[in-house]
N, C-alpha and C positions, 0 to 999 in steps of 0.2 A: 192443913196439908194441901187443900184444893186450891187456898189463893196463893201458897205458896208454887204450884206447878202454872196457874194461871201467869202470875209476874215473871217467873222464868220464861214461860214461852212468849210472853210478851218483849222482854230485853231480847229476847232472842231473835224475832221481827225486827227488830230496830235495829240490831246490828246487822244482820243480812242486808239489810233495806241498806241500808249506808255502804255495805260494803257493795252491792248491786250497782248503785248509784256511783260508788268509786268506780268502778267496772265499767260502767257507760260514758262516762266524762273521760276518762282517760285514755291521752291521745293515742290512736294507732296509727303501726308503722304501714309504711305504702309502699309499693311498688310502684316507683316512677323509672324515667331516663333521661338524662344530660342531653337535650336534642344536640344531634352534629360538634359534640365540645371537640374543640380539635388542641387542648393541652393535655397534660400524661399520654396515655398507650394510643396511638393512631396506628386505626391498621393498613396495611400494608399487602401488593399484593404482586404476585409474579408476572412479567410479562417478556416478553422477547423483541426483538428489533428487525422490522421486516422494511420492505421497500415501499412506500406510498404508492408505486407506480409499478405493476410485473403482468408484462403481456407474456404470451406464448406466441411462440413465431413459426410461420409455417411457407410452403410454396403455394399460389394459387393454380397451380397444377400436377397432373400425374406426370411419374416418371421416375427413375431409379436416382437414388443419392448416391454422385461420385464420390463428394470429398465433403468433410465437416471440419474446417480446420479450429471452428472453437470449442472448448471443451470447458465440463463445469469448475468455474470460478473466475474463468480468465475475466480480465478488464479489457472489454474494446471501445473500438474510437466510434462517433457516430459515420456512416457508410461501411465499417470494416466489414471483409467478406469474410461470413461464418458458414454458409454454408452451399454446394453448388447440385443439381443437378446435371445428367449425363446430356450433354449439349448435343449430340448426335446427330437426334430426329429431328430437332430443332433447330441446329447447323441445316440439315439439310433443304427444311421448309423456305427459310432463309434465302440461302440460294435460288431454289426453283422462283421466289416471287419476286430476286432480283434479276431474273431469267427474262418473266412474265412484261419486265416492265421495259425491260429491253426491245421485245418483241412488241409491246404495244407503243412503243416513240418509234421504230421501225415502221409499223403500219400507219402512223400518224404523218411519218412524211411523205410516204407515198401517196398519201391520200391528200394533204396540201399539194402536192405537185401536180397529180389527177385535175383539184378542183380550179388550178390554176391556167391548167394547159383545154380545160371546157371555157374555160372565162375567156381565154382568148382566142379560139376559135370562134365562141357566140360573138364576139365583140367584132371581125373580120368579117361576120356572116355564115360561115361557114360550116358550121357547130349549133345545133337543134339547143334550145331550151330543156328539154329532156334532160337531154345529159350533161348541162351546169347543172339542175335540181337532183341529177343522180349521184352526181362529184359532189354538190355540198351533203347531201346527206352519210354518204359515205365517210366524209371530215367529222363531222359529227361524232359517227358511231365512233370514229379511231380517235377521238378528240375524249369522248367517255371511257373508252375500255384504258386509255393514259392514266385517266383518275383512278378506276376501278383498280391497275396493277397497283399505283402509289398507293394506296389503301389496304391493298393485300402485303405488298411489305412493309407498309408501318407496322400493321398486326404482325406481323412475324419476326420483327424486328423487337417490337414489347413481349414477344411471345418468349424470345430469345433472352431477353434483358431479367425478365420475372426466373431464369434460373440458376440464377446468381442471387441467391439470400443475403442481403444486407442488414446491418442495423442498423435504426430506424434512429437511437440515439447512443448517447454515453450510456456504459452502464455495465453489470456486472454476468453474467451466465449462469443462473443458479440451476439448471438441470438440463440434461440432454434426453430424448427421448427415441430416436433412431441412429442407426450406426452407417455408416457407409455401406453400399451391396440394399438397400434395402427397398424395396416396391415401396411409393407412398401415393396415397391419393389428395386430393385436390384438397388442401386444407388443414390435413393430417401435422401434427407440430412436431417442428424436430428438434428445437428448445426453448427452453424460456431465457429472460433475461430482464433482469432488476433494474431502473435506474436506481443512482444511486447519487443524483441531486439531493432527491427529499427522502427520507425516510422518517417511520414510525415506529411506536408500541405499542404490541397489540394485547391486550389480557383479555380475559375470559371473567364476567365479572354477573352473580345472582340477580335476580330479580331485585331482590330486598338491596343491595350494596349499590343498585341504578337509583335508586328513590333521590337519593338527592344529589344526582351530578345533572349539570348541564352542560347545553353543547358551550364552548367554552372554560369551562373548567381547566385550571391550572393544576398540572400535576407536577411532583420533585421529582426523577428519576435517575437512580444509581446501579450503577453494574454492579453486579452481583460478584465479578471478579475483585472488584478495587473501588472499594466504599470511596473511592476520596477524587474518582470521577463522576460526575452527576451532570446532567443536563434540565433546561425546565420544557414540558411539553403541554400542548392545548388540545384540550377532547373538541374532536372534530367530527366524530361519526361516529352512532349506537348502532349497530344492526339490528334492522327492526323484526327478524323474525328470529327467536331462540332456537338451539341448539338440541336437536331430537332426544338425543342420548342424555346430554348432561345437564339441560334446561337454562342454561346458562348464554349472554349474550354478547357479544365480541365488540369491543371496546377499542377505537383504533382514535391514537396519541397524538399529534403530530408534533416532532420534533425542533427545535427553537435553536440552529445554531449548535447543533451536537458537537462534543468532540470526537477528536479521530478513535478512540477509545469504542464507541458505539457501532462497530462492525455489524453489518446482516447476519441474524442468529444470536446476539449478544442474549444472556442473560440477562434481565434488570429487575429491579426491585421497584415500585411504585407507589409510593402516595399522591393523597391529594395536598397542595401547599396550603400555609395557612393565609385567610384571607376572611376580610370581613364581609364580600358577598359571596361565600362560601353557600351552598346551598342547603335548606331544613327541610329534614324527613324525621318523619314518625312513624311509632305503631299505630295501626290504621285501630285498634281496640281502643286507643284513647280518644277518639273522637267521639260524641254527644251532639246530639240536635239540639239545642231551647231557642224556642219563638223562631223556628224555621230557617236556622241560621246553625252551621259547623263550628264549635267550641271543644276547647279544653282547662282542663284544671292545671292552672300554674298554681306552682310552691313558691312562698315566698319565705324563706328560709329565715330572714331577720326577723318575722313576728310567728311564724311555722304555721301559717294560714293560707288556707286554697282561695283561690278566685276564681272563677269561669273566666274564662279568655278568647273572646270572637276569631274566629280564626280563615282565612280563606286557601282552600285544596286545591291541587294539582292533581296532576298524574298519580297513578296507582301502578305500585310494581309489587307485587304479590302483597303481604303482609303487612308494606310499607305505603306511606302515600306524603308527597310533597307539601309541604307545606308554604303558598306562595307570600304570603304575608299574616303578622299575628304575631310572630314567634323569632325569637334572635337564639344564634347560637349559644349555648347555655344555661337554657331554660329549662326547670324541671318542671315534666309532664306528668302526672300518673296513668300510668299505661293500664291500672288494675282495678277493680270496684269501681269503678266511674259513676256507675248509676246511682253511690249510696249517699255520699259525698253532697252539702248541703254551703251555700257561700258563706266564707269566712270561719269553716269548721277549723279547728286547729289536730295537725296530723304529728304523727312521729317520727323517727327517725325513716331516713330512704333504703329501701331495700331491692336493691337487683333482681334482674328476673332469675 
């Protein structure tokens, strides 16, 4: 009875053992990611179409707004008059220092005629040294206060000119900000206005979703109204500090020859285009050190064996980090267990995060 419980527990060793042994051989499944695959589902992401170019436009001085003849949307020409200042005080400074100058070529000839009629007295004899050195300085002074006046009505004349609000170019009025009757001080804006040469899209796009765009980057963009207008746009600017509230950082497009369909405010839809210098980003959890050097584990799916893969990093946007060279679009990484993983282990099927 004893060797008979001893062989059973002994078969029974053997098969656990074997079946333990099947248990550890047999490949498991992984969490990796398709770095950057840009076939099936690309995502896609909202943005709007604003002006590359939108100053605010103001007077560089005080004074009450008579008339605002543009209002928001209008298209004006570059010089059109948008908006004016009450000319009044300004009329009248005007005047007084074409007054001034009047009065100072009035005293200018009198004092040429003074230093004229010493000159030739002294020259007869007649006439003290004195008083040619009194008559020329007196030219002098009336020869400065001449300039002095022309200087007080050029300024009064620009003083004049700056209350006549012009635009500056083509372009469109997208807000007004005081109404005529209205006290403004020196700088204060009474609207804004878009060019509308160049225009952009601008989205609002995560930390993790910047990982692998550069400046440069080609994007598809289509209205949101009429899938079957689309234009292609270049990333030309990341903002470099995020967004308080939503942590998120503003993304601006620049447009390539839009159509007329691409109005300021448009809706759009946005991807990135496909391209083979597309840029590669990862989970920054796939990354490993060995021999002092950033690696990952590529799958190689025709023999379903890992490699260690030298890899050299970029930028870091939160979770995400660039990957500058090492890696083609395509490649499976394992994002998971990284550390257990041994070269040319063989893994199992891929499993999403």
């Amino acid at each position: 009875m004893k060797a008979t419980v001893l062989i059973a527990f002994a078969a029974l060793s053997v098969c656990t053992g074997n079946a333990v042994a099947q248990v550890d051989t047999a490949p498991r499944p992984v969490i990796s990611e398709l770095v950057n695959l840009r076939s099936g589902h690309q995502p896609s992401y909202a943005g709007t179409v604003a002006p590359r170019i939108e100053i605010d436009l103001g007077f560089p001085l005080t004074g009450i707004l008579a008339e605002r003849p543009a209002e928001t949307g209008d298209l004006v020409a570059e010089g059109q008059m948008l908006a004016r200042l009450d000319p009044e005080t300004l009329d009248a400074d005007k005047r007084a220092a074409e007054a001034g100058v009047a009065v100072a070529a009035a005293q200018l000839r009198s004092a040429r005629d003074a230093e004229a009629r010493a000159k030739a007295l002294n020259a007869r004899g007649v006439g003290s040294d004195t008083r040619l050195e009194d008559a020329r300085r007196a030219l002098a002074g009336a020869e400065a206060r001449v300039v002095q006046a022309e200087a007080g009505l050029a300024r009064a004349a620009d003083l004049r000119s700056l209350a006549d609000l012009r635009s500056p170019q083509a372009g469109i009025v997208t807000d007004v900000f005081a109404e005529p009757g209205a006290a403004l001080s020196a700088g204060q804006p009474v609207l804004r206005l878009a060019a509308t040469d160049e225009r952009e899209v601008v989205i609002d796009l995560a930390e993790a979703d910047l990982a692998a765009l550069d400046i440069g980057t080609e994007f598809t963009t289509v209205l949101a109204a009429n899938a079957a207008i689309s234009a292609r746009a270049i990333l030309t600017r990341i903002d470099p500090v995020a967004d308080r509230d939503t942590r998120t950082r503003r993304v601006h497009l620049t447009l390539a020859n839009p159509p007329g369909g691409f109005r300021l405010g448009a809706l759009v839809r946005v991807s990135v285009a496909d391209s083979p210098d597309a840029g590669v980003a990862i989970d920054l959890g796939a990354v490993v050190e060995h021999d002092g050097q950033s690696a990952v584990w590529v799958v190689d799916r025709g023999s379903g064996r890992v490699s260690l893969t030298p890899v050299r990093l970029g930028e870091r946007f939160g979770g995400q980090v660039r990957v500058t060279s090492g890696l083609v679009a395509g490649d499976e990484v394992i994002v998971k267990g990284v550390h257990s993983l041994q070269e040319g282990q063989v893994v199992g099927p891929r499993v999403s995060q």
